[in-house]
ZAMARGU-4260 file (C-alpha; in steps of 0.2 Angstrom, whole numbers, plus 5000, padded with zeros to 4 digits):
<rodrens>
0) 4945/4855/4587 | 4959/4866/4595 | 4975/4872/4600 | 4982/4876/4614 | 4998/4884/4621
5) 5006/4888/4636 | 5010/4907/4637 | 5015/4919/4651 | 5004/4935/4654 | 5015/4950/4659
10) 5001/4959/4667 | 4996/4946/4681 | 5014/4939/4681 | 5008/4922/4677 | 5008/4907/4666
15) 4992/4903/4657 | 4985/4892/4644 | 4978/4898/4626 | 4964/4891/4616 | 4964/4894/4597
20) 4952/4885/4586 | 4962/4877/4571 | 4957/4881/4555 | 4953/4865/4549 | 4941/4864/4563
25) 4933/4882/4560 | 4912/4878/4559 | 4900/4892/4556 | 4897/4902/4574 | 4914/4896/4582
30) 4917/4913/4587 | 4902/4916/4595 | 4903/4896/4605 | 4922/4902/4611 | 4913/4918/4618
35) 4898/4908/4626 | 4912/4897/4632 | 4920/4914/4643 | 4903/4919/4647 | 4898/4901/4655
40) 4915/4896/4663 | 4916/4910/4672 | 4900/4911/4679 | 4907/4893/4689 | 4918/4898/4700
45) 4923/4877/4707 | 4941/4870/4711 | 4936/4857/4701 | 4933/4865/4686 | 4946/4875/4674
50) 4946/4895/4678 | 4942/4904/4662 | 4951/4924/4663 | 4950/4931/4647 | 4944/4931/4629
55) 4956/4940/4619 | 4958/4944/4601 | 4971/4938/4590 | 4975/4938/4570 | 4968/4919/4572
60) 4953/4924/4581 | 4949/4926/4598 | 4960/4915/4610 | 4952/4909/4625 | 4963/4913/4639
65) 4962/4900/4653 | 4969/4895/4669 | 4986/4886/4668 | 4985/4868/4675 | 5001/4858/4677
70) 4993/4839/4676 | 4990/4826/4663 | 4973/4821/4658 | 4965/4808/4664 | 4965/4797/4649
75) 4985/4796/4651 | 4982/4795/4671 | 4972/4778/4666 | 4986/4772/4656 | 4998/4775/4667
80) 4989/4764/4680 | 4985/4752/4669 | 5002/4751/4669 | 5003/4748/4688 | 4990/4737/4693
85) 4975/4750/4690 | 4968/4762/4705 | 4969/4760/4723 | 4953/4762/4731 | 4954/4779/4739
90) 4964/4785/4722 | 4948/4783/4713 | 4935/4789/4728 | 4947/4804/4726 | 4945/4807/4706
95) 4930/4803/4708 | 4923/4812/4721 | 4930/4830/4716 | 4924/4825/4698 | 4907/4823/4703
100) 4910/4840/4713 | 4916/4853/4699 | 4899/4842/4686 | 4889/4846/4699 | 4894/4866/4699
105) 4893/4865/4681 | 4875/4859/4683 | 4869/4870/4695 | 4872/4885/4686 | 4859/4875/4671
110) 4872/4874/4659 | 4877/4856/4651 | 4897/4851/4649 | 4891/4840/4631 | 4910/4830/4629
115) 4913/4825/4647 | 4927/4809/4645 | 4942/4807/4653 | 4951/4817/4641 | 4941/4833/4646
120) 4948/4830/4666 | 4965/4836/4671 | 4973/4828/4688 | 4985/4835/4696 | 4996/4833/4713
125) 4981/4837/4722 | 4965/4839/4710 | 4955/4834/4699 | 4949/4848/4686 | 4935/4847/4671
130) 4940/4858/4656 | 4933/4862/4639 | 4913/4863/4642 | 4901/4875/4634 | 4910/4874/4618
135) 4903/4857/4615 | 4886/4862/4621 | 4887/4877/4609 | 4889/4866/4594 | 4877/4853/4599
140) 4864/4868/4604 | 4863/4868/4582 | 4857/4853/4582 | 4843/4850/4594 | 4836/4834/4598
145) 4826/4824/4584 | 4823/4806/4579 | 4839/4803/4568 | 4850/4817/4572 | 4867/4814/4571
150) 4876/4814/4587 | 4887/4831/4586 | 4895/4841/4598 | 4902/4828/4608 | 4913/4812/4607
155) 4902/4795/4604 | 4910/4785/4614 | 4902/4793/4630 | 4887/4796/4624 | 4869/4789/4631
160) 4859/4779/4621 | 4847/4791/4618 | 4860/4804/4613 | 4868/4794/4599 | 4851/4790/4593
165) 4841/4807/4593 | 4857/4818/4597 | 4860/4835/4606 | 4866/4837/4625 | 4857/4835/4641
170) 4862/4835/4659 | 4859/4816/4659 | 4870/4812/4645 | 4884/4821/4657 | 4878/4810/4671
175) 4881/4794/4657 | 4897/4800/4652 | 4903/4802/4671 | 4897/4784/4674 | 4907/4779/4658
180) 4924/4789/4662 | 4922/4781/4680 | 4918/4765/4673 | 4935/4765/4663 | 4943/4771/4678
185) 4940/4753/4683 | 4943/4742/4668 | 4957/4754/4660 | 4948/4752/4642 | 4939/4767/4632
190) 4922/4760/4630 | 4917/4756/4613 | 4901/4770/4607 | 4885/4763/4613 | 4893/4750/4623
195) 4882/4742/4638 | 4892/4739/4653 | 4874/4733/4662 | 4873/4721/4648 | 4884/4706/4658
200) 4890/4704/4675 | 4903/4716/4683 | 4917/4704/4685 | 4918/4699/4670 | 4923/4715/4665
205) 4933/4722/4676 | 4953/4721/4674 | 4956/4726/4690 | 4950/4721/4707 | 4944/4741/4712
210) 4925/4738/4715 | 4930/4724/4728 | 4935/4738/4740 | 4920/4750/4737 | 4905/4749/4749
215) 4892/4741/4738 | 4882/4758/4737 | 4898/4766/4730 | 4898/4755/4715 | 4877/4755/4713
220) 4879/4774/4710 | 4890/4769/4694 | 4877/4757/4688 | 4864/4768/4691 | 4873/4781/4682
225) 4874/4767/4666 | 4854/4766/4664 | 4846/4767/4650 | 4834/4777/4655 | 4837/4794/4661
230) 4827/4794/4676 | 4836/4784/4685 | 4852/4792/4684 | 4856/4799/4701 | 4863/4819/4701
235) 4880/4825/4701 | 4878/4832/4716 | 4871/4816/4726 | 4886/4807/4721 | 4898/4803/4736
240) 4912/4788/4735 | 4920/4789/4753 | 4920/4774/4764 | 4908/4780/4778 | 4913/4766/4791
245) 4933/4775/4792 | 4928/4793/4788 | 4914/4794/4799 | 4908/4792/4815 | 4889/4800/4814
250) 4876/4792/4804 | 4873/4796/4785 | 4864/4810/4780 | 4856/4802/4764 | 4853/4814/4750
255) 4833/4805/4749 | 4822/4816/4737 | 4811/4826/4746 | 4794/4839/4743 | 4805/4859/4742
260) 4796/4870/4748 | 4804/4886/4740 | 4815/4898/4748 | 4812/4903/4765 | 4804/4920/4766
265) 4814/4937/4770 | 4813/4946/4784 | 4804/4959/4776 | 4788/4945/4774 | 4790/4940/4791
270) 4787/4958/4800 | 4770/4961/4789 | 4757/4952/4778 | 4762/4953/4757 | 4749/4944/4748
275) 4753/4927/4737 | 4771/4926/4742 | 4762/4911/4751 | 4753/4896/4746 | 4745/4881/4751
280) 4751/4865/4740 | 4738/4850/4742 | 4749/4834/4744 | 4736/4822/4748 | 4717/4817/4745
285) 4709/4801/4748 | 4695/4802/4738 | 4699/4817/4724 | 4717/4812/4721 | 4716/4825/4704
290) 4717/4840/4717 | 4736/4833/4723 | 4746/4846/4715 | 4736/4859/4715 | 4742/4877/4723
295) 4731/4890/4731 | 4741/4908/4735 | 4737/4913/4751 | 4729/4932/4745 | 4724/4940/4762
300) 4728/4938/4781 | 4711/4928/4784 | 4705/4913/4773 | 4692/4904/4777 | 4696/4884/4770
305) 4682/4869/4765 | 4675/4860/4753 | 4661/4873/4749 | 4662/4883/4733 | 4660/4899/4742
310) 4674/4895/4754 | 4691/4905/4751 | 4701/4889/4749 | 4689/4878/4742 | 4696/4859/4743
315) 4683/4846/4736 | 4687/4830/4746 | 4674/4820/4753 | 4681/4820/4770 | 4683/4839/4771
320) 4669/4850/4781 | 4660/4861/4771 | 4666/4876/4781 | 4680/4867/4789 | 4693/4880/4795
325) 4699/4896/4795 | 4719/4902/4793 | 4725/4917/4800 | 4745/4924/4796 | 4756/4927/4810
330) 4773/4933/4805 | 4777/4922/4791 | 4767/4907/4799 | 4749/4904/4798 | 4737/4896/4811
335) 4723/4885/4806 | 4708/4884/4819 | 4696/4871/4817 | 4679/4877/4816 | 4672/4860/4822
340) 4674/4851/4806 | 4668/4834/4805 | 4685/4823/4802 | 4695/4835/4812 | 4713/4843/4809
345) 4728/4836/4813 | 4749/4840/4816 | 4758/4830/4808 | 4767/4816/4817 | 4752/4818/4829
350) 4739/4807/4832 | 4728/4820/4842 | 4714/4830/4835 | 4719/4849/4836 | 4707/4865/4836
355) 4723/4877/4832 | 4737/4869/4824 | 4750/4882/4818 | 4760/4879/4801 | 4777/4886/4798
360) 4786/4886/4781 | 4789/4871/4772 | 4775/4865/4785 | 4760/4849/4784 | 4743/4849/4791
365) 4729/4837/4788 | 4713/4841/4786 | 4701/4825/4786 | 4710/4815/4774 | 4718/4828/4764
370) 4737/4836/4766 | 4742/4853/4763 | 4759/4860/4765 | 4765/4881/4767 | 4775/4884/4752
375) 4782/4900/4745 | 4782/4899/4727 | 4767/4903/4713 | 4756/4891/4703 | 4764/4885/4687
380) 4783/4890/4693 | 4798/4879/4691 | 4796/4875/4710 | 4779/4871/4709 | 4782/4860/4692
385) 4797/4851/4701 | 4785/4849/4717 | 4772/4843/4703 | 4782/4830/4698 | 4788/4822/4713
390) 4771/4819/4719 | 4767/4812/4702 | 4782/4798/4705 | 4776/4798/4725 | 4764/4796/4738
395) 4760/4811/4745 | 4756/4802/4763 | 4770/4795/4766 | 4783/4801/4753 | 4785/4783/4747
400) 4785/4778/4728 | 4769/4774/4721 | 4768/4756/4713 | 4770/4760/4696 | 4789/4770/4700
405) 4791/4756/4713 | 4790/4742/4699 | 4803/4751/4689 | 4815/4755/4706 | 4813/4737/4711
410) 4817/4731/4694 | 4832/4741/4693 | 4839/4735/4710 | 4835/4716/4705 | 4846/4720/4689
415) 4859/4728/4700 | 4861/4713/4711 | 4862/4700/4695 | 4875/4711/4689 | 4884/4715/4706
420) 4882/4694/4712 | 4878/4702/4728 | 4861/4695/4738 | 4844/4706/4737 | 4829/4704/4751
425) 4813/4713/4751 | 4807/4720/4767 | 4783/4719/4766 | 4779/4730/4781 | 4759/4733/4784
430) 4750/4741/4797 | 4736/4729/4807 | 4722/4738/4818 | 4704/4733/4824 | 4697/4742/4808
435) 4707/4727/4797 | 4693/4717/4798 | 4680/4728/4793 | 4687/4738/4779 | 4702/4738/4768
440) 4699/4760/4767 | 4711/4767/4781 | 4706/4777/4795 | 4713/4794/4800 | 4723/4786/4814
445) 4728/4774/4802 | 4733/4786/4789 | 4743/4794/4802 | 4752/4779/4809 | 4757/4776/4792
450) 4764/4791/4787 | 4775/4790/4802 | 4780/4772/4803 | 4785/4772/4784 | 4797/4789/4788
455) 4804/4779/4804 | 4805/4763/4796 | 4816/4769/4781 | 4826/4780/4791 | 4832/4767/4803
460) 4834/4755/4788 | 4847/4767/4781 | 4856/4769/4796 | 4859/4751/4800 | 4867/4746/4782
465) 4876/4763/4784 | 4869/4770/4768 | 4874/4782/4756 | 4862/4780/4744 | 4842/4780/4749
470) 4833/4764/4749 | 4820/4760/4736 | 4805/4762/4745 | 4785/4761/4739 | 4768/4759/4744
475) 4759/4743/4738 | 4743/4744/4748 | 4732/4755/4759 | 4745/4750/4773 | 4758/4741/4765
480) 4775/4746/4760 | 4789/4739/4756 | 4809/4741/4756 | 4823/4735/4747 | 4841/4729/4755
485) 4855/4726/4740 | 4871/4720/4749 | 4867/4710/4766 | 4865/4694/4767 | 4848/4686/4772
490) 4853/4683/4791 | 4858/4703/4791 | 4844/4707/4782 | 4833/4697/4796 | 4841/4707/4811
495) 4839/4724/4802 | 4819/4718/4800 | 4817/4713/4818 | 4827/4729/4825 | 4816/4741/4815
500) 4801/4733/4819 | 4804/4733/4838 | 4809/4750/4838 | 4796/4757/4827 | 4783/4748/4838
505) 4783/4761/4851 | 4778/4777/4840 | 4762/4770/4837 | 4745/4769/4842 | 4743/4754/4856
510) 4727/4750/4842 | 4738/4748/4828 | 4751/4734/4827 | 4767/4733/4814 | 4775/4718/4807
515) 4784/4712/4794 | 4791/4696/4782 | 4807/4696/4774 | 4808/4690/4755 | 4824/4684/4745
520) 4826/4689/4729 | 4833/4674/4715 | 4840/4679/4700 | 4825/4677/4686 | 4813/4684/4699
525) 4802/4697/4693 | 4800/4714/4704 | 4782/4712/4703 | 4784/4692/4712 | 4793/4702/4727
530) 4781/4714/4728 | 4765/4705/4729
</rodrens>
């Protein structure tokens, strides 16, 4: 598409690299991409991505005036290796790694690389640096996404399925094409276009032996990088390849998806009252599950909240009072007294009934059986669409996935550890108390307990197998959940179990009892025969 030169700018007193589009190459709007490009690079200000100075004009057209860097890409890096025996370990943890960093910038600024493949990465002595992206995206922004589209803008050998079918350029086309250029980092071949890696097991086609010194998490996030839906691909930003038992000595903070609750509020917002910089986000009903979801701005320093119509926050739920509270702002928190509901008001992580219970930002209460967080975003924002869409994916009790999300995670794991020949158990834990034999509807208490055994339960699950990714965890009942282990073996598996349980035994009620079985996963078994 271009050329480029090495050249030395007189007014910095430094060597730099310029970008001129050949003629051949000229498309329609070119121009206009390379500005885009200036624009875009150099709002991403990364080590890991290529410095952008200038946009110049010249009797070929503008020149894109880049930062100079002294490396080889790392397509000839690969064949160099090849050469060699492939990649040490901690040499690909490294490319990796700072690969993943400068997508991840890219990302966050909402902008999309469209030709990320090893060609498009620089290595040097001591980095690894992405160049060339916005021009791609430019050129595939012509043609958008539609049944049939021919793939442009990028190079089809890295593409996702669903770009080279319906073309145009996404974030998780990046997020294939970094799985891809890490995947040929380990077998030292350019994939074919629209070539499956998942297709058959992993050690029948790798060259070299890298993946045997990975922790098994490590090589998972490749895999999940390589799925064919875009869902599952896990973000540039929560991918790590470091080996936590040498490089660390604290436990793991697992990047788990979690409800956001906006930005914290300003000092100004803390001092005196502004009305709907506030709002109450419903994240749990028992009996009206349409309300989860829904936002009520928090207009005036004194709400009153119940399931009357004539109430200020007005939450239908069988189990809320008609008139069942009333919340008051105090500096940038509010307090919610009980007005002697019915059900009651409860903290969270408490079991007691509370006439006051005060909610900070980012904050949960539960009123009867409904949950309500303090959040600082408005109805119909991107915050309250992302914040939509996890608790369309998620319990909002317990943060779990709901069945539906759970089949689809578990099947993914189950083809993970076909592909990967490593063993798979499935951890059932339910919640027993007196009211078991009465009713399968949970109590408050019970709620309660659940809610905190499930976070306790996953918590200490991913410190003992020293976990960077987050288990695959879902509801499957009133008080059933389950959790999935890929890696240990069943006798591991079995001590994990039993030391969770023992320890997650004491936060409970002295009603309510905990236990758990153990199942192993066979290759041909279905996620749905683990599950139930």
């Amino acid at each position: 598409m271009g050329e480029v030169f090495l050249a030395f700018d007189r007014s910095t007193q430094q060597t730099v690299a310029l970008k001129v589009v050949r003629d051949e190459s000229r498309l329609p709007g070119d121009d206009e991409a390379l500005r885009q490009e200036a624009l875009i690079a150099r709002s991403v200000g990364h080590p890991n991505v290529c410095r952008v100075h200038d946009l110049a004009p010249s009797p070929w057209g503008p020149v894109l005036v880049m930062e100079h860097i002294n490396g080889q890409t790392l397509h000839t890096h690969i064949r160099r290796k090849k050469a060699h025996g492939g990649y040490k370990a901690d040499e690909f943890r490294k490319i990796a790694s700072e690969v993943c960093g400068g997508l991840a910038a890219i990302h966050a600024q909402g902008l999309v690389h469209g030709d990320l493949k090893p060609g498009n990465v620089m290595v040097t002595e001591d980095r690894a640096i992405i160049l060339d992206f916005g021009f791609a995206q430019e050129r595939a922004r012509a043609a958008s996404r539609r049944p049939g589209a021919p793939p442009d803008g990028g190079t089809p050998n890295y593409m996702a399925p669903e770009r080279l079918r319906s073309g145009g350029a996404s974030v998780e086309d990046d997020l294939y094409a970094l799985a891809l250029t890490l995947w040929e980092m380990w077998t030292c071949r350019v994939p074919e276009p629209g070539y499956k890696p998942r297709a058959k097991p992993m050690r029948q086609q790798i060259m070299f032996d890298v993946p045997a010194s990975l922790s098994i998490d490590e090589v998972k996030q490749i895999f999940n990088g390589l799925a064919p839906d875009p869902e599952m691909r896990p973000s540039a930003r929560h991918l790590r390849f470091f080996n936590p038992v040498q490089l660390t000595t604290s436990p793991m903070q697992v990047p788990r998806a979690r409800l956001n609750a906006g930005p914290p509020l300003g000092r100004g917002h803390q001092t005196s009252f502004h009305p709907d910089v506030q709002a109450m986000l419903v994240t749990y009903a028992t009996n009206t599950p349409e309300i989860v979801g829904e936002i009520f701005p928090l207009e005036r320093p004194e709400l009153s909240l119940g399931r009357q119509s004539s109430q200020d926050i007005c939450l239908p739920e069988a189990t809320v009072s008609g008139h069942h509270a009333v919340l008051r702002w105090q500096s940038g928190s509010w307090e919610l007294e009980d007005v002697g509901s019915t059900n009651g008001t409860y903290a969270d992580h408490d079991y007691e009934r509370k006439k006051k219970l005060t909610i900070i930002h980012g904050g949960e209460g539960q009123v009867g059986e409904c949950r309500i967080k303090l959040v600082s975003f408005k109805p119909q924002s991107k915050h309250h669409k992302r914040a939509q869409d996890y608790l369309s994916k998620r319990d909002g009790l317990t943060g779990l996935l709901i069945k539906e999300h759970l089949v689809k995670a578990i099947t993914n794991e189950c083809a993970f550890a076909e592909w990967y020949e490593a063993p798979m158990q499935v951890a059932r834990y339910e919640l027993r108390g007196p009211n078991r034999q009465v009713s399968d509807r949970p109590t408050i208490l019970e709620m309660l307990a659940l809610r905190r055994a499930a976070d306790r339960v996953i918590e200490l699950t991913e410190l003992a197998n020293t976990s960077l990714l987050p288990v695959v965890a879902g509801r499957t009942g009133p008080l059933k959940f389950v959790v999935s282990m890929v890696g240990p073996s069943l006798e591991e598996s079995r001590h994990v179990v039993e030391q969770v349980v023992s320890q997650v035994r004491g936060l409970l009620p002295d009603t309510i009892e905990l236990v758990a079985t153990l199942v192993k996963w066979e290759p041909g078994k279905s996620a749905k025969s683990l599950l139930e």
